[in-house]
C-alpha positions as CSV (number, residue, x, y, z in Angstrom):
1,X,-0.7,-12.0,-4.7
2,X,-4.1,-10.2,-5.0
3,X,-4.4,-9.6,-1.5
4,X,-1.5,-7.4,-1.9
5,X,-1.3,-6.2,-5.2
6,X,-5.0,-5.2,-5.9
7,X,-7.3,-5.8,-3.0
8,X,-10.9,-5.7,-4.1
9,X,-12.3,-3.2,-0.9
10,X,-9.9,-0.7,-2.5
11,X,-11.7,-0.6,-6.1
12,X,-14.6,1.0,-7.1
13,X,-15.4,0.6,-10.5
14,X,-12.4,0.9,-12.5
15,X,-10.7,3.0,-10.0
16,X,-8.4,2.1,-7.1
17,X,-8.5,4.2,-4.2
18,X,-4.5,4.5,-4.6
19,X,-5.3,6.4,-8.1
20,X,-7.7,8.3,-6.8
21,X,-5.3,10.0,-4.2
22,X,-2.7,10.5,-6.8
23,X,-5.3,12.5,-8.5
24,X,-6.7,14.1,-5.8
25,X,-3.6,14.9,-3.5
26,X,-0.2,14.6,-6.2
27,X,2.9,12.2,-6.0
28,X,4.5,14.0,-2.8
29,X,1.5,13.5,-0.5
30,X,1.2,10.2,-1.5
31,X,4.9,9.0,-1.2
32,X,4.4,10.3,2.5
33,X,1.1,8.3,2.9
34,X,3.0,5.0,1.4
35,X,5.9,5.2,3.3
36,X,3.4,6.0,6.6
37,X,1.2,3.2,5.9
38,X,4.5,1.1,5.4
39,X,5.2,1.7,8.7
40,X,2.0,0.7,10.0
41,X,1.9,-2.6,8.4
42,X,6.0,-3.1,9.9
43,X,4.0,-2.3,13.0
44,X,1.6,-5.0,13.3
45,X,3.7,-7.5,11.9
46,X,5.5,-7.1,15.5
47,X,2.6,-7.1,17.1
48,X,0.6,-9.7,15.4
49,X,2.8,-12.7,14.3
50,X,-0.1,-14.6,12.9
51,X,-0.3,-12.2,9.9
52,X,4.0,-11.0,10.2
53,X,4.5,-12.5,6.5
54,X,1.2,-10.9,4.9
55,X,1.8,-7.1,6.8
56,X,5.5,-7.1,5.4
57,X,4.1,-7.8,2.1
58,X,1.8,-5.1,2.7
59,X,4.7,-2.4,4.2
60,X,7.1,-4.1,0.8
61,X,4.2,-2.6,-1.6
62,X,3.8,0.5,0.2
63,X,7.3,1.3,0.0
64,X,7.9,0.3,-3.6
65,X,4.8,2.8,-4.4
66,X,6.7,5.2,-2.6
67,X,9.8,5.2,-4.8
68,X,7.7,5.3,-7.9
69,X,8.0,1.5,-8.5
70,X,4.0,0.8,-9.2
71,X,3.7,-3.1,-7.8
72,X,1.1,-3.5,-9.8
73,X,2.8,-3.3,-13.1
């Protein structure tokens, strides 16, 4: 699902901003980052239950990026 996966807003060029941190802040920041962001997205899916199944999704990726397991591969 490219709403998940690779959302456009997150690209510029031929990088995703998900790259660019890896670069710019290494694999330990950014498996803190994931698993935070999963959390945010668990978050509104108890909030919001119009968008539950999309914001799971959303926390599912995060936390596969956190364990090394690239979704996007």
């Amino acid at each position: 699902m490219e709403e998940v996966d690779k959302p456009k807003h997150y690209t510029q060029g031929e990088i995703e901003c998900i790259d660019a941190m890896m670069s710019a802040f290494g694999s330990e920041q950014l498996q803190i980052f994931c698993r935070m962001n999963a959390f945010k997205y668990l978050w509104r899916s108890a909030e919001h239950k119009d968008g539950e199944k999309i914001n799971i999704k959303k926390a599912v990726w995060y936390l596969r990026k956190s364990i090394g397991d690239d979704p996007r591969c």
